[in-house]
LOKOLVEX-816731 format. One line per field, with one value per residue (C-alpha): x, y, z; residue in three letters. Coordinates in steps of 0.1 Angstrom, whole numbers, plus 2048, in hexadecimal, padded with zeros to 3 digits. Example, Ala and Ser with C-alpha at 12.3 -4.5 7.8 and 13.67 -1.06 7.14 Angstrom:
BEGIN
px <- 87B | 889
py <- 7D3 | 7F5
pz <- 84E | 847
rest <- ALA | SER
END
This chain:
BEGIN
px <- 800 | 811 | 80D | 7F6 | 7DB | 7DE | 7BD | 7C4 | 7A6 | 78E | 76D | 75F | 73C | 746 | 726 | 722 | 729 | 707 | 704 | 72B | 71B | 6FC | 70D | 722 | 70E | 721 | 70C | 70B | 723 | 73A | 739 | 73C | 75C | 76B | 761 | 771 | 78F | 78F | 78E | 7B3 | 7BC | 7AE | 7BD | 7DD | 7DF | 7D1 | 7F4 | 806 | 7F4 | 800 | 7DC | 7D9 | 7BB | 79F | 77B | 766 | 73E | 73F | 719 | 6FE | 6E0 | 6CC | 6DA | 6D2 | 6B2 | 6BD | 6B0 | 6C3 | 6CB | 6E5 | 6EE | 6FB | 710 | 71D | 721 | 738 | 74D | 758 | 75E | 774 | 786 | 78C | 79E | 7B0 | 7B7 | 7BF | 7DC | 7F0 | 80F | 80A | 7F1 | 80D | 829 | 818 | 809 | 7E9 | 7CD | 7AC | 78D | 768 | 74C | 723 | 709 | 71E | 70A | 6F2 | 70C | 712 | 722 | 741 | 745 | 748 | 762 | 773 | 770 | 77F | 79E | 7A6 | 7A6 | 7B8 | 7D3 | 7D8 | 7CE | 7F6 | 7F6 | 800 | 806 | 7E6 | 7C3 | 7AB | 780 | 768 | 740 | 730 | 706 | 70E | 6F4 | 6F9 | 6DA | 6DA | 701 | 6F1 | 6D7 | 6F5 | 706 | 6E9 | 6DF | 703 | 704 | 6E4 | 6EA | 70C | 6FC | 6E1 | 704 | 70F | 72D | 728 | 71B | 70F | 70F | 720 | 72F | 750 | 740 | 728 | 73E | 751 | 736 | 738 | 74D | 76B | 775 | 795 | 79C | 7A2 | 77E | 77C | 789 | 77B | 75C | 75C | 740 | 743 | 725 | 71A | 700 | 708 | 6FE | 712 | 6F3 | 6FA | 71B | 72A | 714 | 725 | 747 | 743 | 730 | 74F | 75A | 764 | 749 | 758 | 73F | 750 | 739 | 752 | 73E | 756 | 766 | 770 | 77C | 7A3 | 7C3 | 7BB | 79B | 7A6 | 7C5 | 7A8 | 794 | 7B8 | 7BC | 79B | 79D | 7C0 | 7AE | 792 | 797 | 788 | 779 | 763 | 74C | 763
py <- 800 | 826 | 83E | 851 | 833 | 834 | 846 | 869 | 868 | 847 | 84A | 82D | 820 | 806 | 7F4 | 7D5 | 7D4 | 7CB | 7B2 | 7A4 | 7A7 | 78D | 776 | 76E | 76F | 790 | 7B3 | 7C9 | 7E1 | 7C4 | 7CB | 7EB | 7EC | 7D4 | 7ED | 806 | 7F6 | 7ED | 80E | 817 | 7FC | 805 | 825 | 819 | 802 | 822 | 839 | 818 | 818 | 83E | 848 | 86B | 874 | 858 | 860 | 84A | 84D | 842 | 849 | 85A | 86F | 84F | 83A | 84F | 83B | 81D | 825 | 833 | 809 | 80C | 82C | 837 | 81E | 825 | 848 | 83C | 82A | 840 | 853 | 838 | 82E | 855 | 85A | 839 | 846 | 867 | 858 | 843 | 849 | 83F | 860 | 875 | 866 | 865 | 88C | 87F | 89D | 891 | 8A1 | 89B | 8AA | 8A5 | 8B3 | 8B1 | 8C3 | 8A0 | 88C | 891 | 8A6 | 88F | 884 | 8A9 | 8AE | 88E | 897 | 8BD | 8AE | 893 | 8B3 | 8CC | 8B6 | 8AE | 8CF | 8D8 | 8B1 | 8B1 | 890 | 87C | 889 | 877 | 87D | 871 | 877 | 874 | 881 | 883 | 882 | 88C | 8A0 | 8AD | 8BA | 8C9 | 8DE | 8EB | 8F3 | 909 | 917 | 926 | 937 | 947 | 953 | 963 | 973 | 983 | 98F | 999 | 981 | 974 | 983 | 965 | 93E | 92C | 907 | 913 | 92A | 913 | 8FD | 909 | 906 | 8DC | 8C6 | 8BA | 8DD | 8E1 | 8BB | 8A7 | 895 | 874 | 85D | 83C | 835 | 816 | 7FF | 7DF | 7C7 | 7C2 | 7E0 | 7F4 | 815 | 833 | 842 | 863 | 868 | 887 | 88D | 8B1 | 8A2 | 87C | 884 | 875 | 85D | 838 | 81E | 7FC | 7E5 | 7CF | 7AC | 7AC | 7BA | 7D9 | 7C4 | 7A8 | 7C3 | 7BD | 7C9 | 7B1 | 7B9 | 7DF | 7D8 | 7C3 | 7EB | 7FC | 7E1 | 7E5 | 80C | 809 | 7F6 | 815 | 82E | 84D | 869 | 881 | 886 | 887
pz <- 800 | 7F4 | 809 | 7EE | 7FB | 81F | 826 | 839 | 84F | 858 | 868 | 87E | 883 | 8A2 | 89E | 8B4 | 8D8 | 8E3 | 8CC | 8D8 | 8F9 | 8F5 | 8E1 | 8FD | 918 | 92A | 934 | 917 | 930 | 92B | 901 | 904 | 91C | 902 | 8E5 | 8F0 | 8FB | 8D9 | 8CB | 8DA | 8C8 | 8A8 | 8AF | 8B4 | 890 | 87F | 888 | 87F | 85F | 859 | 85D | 873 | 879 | 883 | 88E | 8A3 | 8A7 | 8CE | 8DC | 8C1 | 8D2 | 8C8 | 8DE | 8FC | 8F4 | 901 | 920 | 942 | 94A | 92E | 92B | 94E | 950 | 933 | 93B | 958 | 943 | 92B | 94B | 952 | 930 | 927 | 945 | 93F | 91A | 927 | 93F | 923 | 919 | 8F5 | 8F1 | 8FB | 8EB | 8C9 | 8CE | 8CB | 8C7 | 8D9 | 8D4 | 8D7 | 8C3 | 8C9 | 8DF | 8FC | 913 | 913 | 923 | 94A | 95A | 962 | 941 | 935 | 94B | 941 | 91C | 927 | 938 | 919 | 900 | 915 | 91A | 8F4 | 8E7 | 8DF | 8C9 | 8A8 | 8A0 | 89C | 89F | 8AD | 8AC | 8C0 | 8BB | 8DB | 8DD | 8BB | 898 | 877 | 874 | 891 | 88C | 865 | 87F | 897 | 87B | 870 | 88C | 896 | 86F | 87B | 89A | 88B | 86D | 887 | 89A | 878 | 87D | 85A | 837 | 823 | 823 | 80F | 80F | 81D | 839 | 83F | 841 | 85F | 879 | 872 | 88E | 87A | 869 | 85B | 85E | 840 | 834 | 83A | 822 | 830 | 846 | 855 | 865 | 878 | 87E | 85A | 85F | 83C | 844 | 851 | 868 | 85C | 86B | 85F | 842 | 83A | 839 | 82B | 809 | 7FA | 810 | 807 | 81B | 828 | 83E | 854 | 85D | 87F | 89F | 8AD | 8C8 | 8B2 | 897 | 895 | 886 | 864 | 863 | 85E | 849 | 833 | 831 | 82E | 80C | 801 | 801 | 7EE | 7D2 | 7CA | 7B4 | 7C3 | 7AA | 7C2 | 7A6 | 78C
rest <- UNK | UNK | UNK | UNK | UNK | UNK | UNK | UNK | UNK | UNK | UNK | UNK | UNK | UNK | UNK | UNK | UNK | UNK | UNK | UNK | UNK | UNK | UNK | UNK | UNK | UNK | UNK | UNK | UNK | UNK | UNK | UNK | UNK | UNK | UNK | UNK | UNK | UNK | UNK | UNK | UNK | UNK | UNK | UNK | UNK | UNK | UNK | UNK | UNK | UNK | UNK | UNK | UNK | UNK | UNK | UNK | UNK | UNK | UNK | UNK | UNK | UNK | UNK | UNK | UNK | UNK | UNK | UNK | UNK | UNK | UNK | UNK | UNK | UNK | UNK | UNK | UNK | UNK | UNK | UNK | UNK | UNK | UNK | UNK | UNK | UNK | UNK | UNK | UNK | UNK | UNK | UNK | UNK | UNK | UNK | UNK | UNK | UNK | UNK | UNK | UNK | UNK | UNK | UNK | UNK | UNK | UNK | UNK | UNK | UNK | UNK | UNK | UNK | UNK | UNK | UNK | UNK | UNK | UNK | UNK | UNK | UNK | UNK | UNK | UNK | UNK | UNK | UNK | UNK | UNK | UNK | UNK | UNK | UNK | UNK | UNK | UNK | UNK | UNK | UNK | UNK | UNK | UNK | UNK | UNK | UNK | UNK | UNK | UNK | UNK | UNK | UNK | UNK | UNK | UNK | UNK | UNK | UNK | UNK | UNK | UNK | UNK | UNK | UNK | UNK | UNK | UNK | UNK | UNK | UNK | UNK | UNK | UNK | UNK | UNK | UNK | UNK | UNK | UNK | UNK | UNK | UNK | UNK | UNK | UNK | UNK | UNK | UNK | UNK | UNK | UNK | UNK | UNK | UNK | UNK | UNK | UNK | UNK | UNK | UNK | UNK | UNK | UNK | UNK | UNK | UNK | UNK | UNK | UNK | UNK | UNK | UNK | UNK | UNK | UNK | UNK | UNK | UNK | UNK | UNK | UNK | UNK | UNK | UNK | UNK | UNK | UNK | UNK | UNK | UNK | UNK | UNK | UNK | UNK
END
């Protein structure tokens, strides 16, 4: 694989904890602790892959839906596993830029704070980037977006919208578009992650649930982005 062919930016759908979860007879807390233990490690064989900037979808403002059973607990650990994350040497020693994008103000207060600390201590990183979508939907990112346009043009902040001013009120500004989503679980559909910045994005569905997802399984997307011939429109 060249270097031309090493996508610049991946997006990941980590579909499948629950599901890892039941099949083996574990609490669904259980998947999810696993998942996300697995997402440092996808991290990890992204940098080795030369890819610098990943996104993952952790928590969308559907799944708050799920009822307060699953979802404060899950609250408490990404408490948990951020504070972890935000103690390892590996995020330091590869300048690793963290930061989190959503409806943030949903999650609790803890959490917040959590999310604060991980991004002030990498906001100096240059090395790697890293995204992570938490109370996070595509439509409702396209409203924000909208909203904070309007309220600056009523400040008189801005003149006219266009795609490149619009543009700048969207999460990932001034980061490279993605190149590749991908999805594990065998669902094939991207949920509307990102839909200002993936129009031209390459689409690899995975049939591995997101705790079984391994290092072969992503050298197998890494191959089968390699092989496409990308036009954007063209």
């Amino acid at each position: 694989m060249n270097e031309k062919s090493v996508p610049r930016h991946i997006v990941f759908i980590p579909d499948g904890n629950r599901r890892w979860a039941k099949a083996r007879g574990v609490p669904v807390l259980e998947g999810h602790r696993v998942g996300l233990d697995n997402l440092r490690m996808v991290m990890a064989w992204c940098r080795d892959a030369g890819v610098r900037t990943v996104t993952f979808w952790g928590f969308s403002l559907d799944n708050f839906g799920r009822g307060e059973g699953e979802v404060k607990p899950l609250m408490g650990l990404f408490v948990l596993k951020f504070n972890e994350f935000k103690e390892r040497a590996a995020l330091h020693e590869n300048r690793i830029r963290v930061r989190f994008f959503g409806r943030l103000d949903r999650l609790p207060k803890a959490l917040q704070e959590k999310l604060a600390e991980v991004e002030r201590d990498t906001a100096g990183y240059d090395g790697y980037f890293v995204n992570i979508l938490l109370a996070y939907g595509g439509r409702q990112e396209i409203v924000d977006a909208c909203n904070a346009a309007i309220a600056d043009a009523k400040a008189g902040k801005l003149e006219r919208v266009d795609e490149e001013t619009l543009g700048a009120y969207f999460a990932l500004n001034g980061q490279p578009e993605p190149d590749l989503i991908i999805r594990t679980s065998g669902e094939q559909r991207t949920s509307g992650v990102l839909p200002w910045n993936a129009g031209y994005s390459e689409l690899y569905f995975s049939q591995k649930l997101w705790p079984d997802f391994g290092k072969d399984d992503l050298q197998a997307a890494l191959d089968d982005y390699a092989s496409r011939k990308r036009r954007f429109g063209k």
